[in-house]
C-alpha positions as CSV (number, residue, x, y, z in Angstrom):
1,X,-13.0,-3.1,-15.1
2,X,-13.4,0.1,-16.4
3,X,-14.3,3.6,-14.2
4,X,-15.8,6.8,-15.8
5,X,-16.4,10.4,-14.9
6,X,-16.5,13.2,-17.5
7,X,-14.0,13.0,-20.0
8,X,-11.7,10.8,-17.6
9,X,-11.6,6.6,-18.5
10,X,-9.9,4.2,-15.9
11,X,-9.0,0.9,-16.4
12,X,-8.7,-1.4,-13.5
13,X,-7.1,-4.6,-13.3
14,X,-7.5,-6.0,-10.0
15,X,-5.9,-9.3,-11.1
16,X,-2.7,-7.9,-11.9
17,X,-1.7,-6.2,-9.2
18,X,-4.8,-4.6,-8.0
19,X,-3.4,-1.6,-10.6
20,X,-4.6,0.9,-12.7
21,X,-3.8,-0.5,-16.5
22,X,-4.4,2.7,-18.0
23,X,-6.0,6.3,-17.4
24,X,-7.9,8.4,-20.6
25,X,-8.2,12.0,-20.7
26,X,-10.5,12.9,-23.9
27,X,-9.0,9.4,-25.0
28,X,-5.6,10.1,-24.6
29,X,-3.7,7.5,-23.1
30,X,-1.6,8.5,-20.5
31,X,0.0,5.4,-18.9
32,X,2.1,2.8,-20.6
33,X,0.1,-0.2,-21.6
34,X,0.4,-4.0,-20.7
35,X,3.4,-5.6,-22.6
36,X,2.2,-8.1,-25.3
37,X,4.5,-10.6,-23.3
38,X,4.4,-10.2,-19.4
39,X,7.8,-11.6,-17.7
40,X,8.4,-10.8,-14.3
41,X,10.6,-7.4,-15.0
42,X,7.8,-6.6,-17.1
43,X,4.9,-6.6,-14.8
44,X,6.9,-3.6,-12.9
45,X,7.1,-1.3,-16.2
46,X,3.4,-0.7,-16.8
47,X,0.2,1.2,-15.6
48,X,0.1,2.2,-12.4
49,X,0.4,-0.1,-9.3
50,X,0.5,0.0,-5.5
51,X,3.7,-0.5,-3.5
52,X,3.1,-2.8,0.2
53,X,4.2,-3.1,2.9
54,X,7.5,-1.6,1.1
55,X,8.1,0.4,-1.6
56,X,11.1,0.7,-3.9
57,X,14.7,-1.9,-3.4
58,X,14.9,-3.5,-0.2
59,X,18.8,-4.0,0.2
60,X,19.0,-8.3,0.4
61,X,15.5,-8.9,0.8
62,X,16.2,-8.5,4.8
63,X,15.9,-6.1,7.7
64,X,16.2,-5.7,11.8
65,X,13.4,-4.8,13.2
66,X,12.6,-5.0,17.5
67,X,16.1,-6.8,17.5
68,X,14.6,-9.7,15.3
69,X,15.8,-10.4,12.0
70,X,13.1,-10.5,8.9
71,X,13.3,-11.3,5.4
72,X,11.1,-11.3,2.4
73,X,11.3,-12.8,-1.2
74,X,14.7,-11.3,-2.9
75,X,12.8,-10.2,-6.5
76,X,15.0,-8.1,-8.1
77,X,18.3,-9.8,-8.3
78,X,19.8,-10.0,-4.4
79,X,17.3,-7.4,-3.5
80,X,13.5,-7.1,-2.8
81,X,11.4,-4.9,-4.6
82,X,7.7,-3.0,-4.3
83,X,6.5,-4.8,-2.0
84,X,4.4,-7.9,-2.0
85,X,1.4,-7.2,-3.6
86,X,2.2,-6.2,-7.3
87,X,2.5,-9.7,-9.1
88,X,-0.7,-11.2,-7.1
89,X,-4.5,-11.1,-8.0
90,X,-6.6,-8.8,-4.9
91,X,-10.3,-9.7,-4.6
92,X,-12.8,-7.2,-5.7
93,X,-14.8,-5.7,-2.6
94,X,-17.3,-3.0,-3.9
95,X,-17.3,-1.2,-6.9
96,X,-19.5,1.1,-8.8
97,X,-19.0,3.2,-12.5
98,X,-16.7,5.8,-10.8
99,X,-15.1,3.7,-8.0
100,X,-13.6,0.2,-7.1
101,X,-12.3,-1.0,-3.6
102,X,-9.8,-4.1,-3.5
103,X,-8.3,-6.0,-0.8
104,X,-5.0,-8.2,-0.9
105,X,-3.0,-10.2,2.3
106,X,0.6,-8.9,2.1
107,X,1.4,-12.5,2.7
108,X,0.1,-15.6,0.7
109,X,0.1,-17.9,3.9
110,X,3.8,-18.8,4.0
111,X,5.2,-16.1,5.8
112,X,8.1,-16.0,2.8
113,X,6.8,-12.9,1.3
114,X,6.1,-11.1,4.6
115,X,6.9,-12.2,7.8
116,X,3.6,-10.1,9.8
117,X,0.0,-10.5,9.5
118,X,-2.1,-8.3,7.5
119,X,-4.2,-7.1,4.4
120,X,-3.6,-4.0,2.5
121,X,-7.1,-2.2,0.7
122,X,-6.8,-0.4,-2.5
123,X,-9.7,2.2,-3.5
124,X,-9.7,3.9,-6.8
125,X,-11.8,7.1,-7.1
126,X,-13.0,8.5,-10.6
127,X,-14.0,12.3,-10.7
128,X,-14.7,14.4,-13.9
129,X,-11.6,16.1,-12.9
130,X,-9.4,13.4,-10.9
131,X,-8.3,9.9,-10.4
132,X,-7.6,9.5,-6.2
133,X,-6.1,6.7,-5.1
134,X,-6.1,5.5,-1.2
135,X,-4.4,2.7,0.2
136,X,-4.8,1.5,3.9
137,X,-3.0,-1.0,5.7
138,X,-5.1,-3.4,8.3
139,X,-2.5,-5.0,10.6
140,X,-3.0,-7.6,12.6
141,X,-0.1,-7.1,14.5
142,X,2.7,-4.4,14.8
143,X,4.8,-3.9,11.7
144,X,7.0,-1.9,10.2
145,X,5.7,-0.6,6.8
146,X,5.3,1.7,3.5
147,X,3.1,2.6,1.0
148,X,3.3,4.1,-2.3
149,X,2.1,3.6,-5.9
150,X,4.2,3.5,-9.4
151,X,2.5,4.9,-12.2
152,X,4.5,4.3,-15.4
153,X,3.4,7.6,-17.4
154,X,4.4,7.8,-21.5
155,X,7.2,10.0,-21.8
156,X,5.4,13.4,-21.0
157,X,6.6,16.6,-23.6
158,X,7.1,18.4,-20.4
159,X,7.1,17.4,-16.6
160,X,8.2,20.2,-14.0
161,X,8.7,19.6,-10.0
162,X,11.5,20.7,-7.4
163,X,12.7,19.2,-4.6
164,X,15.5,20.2,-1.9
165,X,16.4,16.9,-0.9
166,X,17.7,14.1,-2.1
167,X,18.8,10.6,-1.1
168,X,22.7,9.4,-1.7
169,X,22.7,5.9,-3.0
170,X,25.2,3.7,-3.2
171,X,26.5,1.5,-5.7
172,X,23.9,-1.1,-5.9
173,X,21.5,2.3,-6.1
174,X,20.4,1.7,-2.4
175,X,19.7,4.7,-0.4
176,X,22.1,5.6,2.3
177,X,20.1,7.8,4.4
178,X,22.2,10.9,3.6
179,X,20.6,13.5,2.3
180,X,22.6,15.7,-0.2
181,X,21.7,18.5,-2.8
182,X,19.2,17.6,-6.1
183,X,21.2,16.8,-9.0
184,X,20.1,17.2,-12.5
185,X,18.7,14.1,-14.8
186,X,18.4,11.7,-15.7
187,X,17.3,9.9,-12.3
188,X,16.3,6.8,-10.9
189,X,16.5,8.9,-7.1
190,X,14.4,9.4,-4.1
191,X,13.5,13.0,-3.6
192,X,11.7,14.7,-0.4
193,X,10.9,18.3,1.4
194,X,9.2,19.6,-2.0
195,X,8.7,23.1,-3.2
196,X,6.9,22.4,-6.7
197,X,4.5,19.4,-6.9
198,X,5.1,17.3,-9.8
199,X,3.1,18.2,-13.2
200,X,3.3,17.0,-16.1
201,X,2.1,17.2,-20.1
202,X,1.4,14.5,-22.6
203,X,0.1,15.2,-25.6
204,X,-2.9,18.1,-24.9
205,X,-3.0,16.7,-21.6
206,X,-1.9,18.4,-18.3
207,X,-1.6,16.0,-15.3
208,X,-0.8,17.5,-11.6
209,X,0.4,14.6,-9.1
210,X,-0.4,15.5,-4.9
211,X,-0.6,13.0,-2.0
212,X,-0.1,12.3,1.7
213,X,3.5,11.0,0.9
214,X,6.6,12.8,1.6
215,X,9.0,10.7,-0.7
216,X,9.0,10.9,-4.5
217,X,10.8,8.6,-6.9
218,X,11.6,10.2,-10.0
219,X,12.7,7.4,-12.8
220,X,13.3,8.9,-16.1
221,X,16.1,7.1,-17.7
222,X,13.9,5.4,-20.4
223,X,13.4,7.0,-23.6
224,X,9.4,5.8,-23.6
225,X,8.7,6.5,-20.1
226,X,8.9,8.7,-16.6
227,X,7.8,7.3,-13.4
228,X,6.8,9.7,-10.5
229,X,6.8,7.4,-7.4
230,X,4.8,9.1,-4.3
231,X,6.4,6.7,-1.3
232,X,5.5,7.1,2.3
233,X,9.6,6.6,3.2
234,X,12.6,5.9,1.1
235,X,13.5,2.7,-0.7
236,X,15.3,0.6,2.0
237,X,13.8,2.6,4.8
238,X,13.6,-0.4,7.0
239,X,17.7,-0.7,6.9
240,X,18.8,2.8,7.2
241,X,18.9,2.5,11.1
242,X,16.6,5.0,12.5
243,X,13.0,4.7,12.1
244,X,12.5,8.7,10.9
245,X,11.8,6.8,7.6
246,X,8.9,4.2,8.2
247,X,5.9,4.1,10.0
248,X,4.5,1.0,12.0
249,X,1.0,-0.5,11.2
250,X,-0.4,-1.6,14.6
251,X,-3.8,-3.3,15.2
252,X,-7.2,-1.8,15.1
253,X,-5.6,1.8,13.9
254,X,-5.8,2.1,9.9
255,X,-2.6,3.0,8.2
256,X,-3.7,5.2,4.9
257,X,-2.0,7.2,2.4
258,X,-3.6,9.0,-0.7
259,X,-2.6,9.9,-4.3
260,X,-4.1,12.3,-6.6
261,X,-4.2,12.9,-10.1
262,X,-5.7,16.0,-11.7
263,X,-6.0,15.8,-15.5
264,X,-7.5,18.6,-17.6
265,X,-6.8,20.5,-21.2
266,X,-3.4,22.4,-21.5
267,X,-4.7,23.4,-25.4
């Protein structure tokens, strides 16, 4: 499905993921593109997809929640990862030449991959100037939850943001909940409290990233690629014992957060 406004292109792929597959700015491509062989590990390193009801590792696929014990598939060796939604196909809504609006259930009817009831809308906005993205979770009952998207950028000449927070991780690279001071790259680290918002260049192309989201992941240990991860919480928010890190969906109030991506000419 493809979106179009001014000299920005969008492709959509609602069946993998309900993700953008790649963004063009005066044809540039910006995102990495689809793999020519898709394995699991490989749907997570391309485009740019939503992250529900959880966003990032989720220490043993489990968490406490009202004094009840939950668990969700463990995708990512003994750990759950991005949620629920990024390996299954969401159903096409609306759409128009600038805009498309999908819908996904976090679960697929088992209650394995999420133990609460609820769907999760994805809307994808073209501009001449921006790509925004909004995603809103419908619960049908109280939950904890997160949102956040992963956009797998190619390995921009330049990309600039500060932060003066930090998350401590520990060896399985599972947040703690202590904060510490910023270290320098490379990272695959939770940031929060920012000063600079996150810019970056790619060829002639300057991209600036802003949303509703606190948390940002920065992963830039590959040598093709640098993800820039706008999270409503930390990964493993649900287990770091205090709820200053999660929201809770509850029923007939909509649970949104927005991501925005201004492209123009840095020539």
């Amino acid at each position: 499905m493809l979106l179009q406004a001014g000299n920005i292109r969008v492709e959509v792929a609602p069946q993998d993921g309900g993700r953008i597959a790649q963004i063009f700015y005066n044809d540039v491509e910006l995102l990495i593109a689809r793999p020519n062989k898709e394995t699991t590990i490989a749907t997570l390193t391309w485009g740019c997809y939503p992250m529900a009801p959880f966003a990032g590792r989720l220490a043993d696929g489990t968490f406490a929640w009202n004094g009840n014990r939950y668990s969700t598939l463990q995708t990512h060796g003994k750990h759950a990862i991005h949620g629920t939604v990024v390996t299954r196909p969401w159903e096409v809504l609306d759409h128009s030449d600038t805009h498309v609006n999908m819908s996904i259930s976090l679960d697929d009817g088992s209650r394995a991959l999420w133990p609460f009831a609820g769907t999760c809308e994805h809307i994808v906005q073209v501009t001449p100037n921006e790509v925004k993205c909004v995603l809103t979770i419908h619960a049908l009952e109280p939950f904890p939850y997160q949102l956040g998207w992963h956009p797998c950028w190619r390995k921009p000449d330049s990309a600039h943001f500060t932060f003066s927070s930090m998350f401590e991780k520990d060896i399985d690279q599972i947040p703690t909940g202590r904060m510490v001071e910023p270290t320098t790259g490379p990272w695959d680290d939770c940031f929060t409290d920012v000063i600079t918002e996150p810019t970056l260049h790619i060829n002639d192309v300057a991209i600036s990233l802003t949303s509703t989201a606190e948390y940002w992941v920065i992963y830039d240990e590959l040598a093709h690629s640098t993800c820039i991860e706008p999270q409503t919480g930390p990964p493993n928010a649900f287990n770091l014992f205090t709820d200053d890190f999660f929201d809770v969906a509850q029923p007939q109030q909509e649970a949104c957060a927005e991501f925005t991506i201004r492209l123009g000419s840095s020539a």
